[in-house]
N, C-alpha and C positions, 0 to 999 in steps of 0.2 A: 447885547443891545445897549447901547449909548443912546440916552437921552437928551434932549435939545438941552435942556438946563446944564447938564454934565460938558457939551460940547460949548454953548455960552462961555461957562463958569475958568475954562483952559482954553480961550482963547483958537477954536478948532478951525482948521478948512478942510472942507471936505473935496478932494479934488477926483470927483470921478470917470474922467475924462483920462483921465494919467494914473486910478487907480490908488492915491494915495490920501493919506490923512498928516494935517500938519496939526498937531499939538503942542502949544506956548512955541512953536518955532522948531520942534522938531518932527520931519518926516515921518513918516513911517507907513512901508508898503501894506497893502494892502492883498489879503489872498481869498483868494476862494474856498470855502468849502467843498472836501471830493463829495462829488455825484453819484447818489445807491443805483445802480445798475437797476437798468430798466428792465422790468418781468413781465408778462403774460401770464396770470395765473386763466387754465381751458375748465369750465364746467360744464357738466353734463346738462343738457337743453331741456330734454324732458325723460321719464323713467323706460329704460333698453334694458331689457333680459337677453343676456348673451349665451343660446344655446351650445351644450356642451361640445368641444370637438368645431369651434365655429370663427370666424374673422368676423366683426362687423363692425360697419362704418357708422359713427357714434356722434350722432349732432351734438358741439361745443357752444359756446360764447366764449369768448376772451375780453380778460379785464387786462387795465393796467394799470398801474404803480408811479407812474411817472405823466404831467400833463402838460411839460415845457415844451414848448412848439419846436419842432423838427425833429424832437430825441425819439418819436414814436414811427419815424419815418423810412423804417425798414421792414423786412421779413423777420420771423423767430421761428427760432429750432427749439422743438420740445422733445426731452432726452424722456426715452423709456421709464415709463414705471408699473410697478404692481400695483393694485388694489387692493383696500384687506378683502375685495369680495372674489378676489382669486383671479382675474383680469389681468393681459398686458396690455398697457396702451404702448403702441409704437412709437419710434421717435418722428417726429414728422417737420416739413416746414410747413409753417403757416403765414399765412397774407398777410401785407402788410396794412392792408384795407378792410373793412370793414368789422364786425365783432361777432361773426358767427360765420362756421366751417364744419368740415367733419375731422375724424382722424380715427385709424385703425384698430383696434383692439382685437383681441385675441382669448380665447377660453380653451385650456388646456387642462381642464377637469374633466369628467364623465359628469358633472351637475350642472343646472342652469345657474349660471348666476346673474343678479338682478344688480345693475347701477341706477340709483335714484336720481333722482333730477336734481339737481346744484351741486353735487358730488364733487368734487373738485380731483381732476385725472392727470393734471401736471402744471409745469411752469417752463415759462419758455424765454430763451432769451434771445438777443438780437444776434442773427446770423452776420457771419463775416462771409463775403464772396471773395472766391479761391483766385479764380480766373473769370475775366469777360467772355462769356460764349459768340458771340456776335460774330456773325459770318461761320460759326462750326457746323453749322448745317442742323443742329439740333433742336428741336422744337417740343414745345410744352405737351405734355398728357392733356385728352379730353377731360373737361371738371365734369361731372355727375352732379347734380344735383336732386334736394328729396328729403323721404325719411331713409330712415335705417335701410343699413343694404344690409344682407347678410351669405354666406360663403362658407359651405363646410371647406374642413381643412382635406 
């Protein structure tokens, strides 16, 4: 941080148009700070017991990390994880709109296991698209909407 007094005191311009700072008559560019990559951290909505041997769809919120206008203006992929309460959450894409979804989970024990509500079941980051589908003939899955679905294995 450079202070007005500091910038006075050396004779400063500030040229932010072109990017640069002139001090006593000498240049000097100017750079940007890199950018923390923008995350999705998914919490769990409210408290799902995932019976043993079962898939269920696991109402989320998604937060983010980042509130620069446009950088939030994709889709994100959240990679696989465990839970310590014995749970996989699948990897999934998520919207790029709004802050509540569902996504997959999985109980691969003989026990119920219980996810409590604000739980946090991943982090997600902006998806890159591979190819434009437009014109492949391929169209979106119906959304479900709701509470909890569930689905033995």
């Amino acid at each position: 941080m450079l202070g007005i007094d500091w910038l006075e005191r050396n004779y400063c311009t500030w040229d932010f148009v072109h990017g640069t700072l002139v001090i006593s008559g000498v240049e000097v560019p100017l750079v940007g700070r890199p950018r923390r990559p923008v995350v999705r951290r998914a919490y769990v909505i409210e408290d799902v017991v995932v019976p043993p041997w079962t898939e269920v769809n696991i109402p989320i919120r998604l937060t983010w990390t980042a509130f620069e206008s446009g950088v939030n203006n994709t889709e994100c992929v959240m990679e696989t994880k465990h839970t310590p309460q014995g749970v996989i959450v699948s990897r999934s894409l998520l919207p790029k709109e709004g802050f509540k979804t569902f996504v997959w989970a999985v109980n691969l024990s003989d026990q119920h296991c219980a996810l409590q509500a604000e739980l946090c079941v991943g982090s997600a980051y902006p998806a890159v698209v591979v190819s434009d589908r437009t014109g492949a003939g391929v169209t979106d899955p119906p959304f479900s909407s709701g509470g909890v679905e569930t689905r033995p294995l």
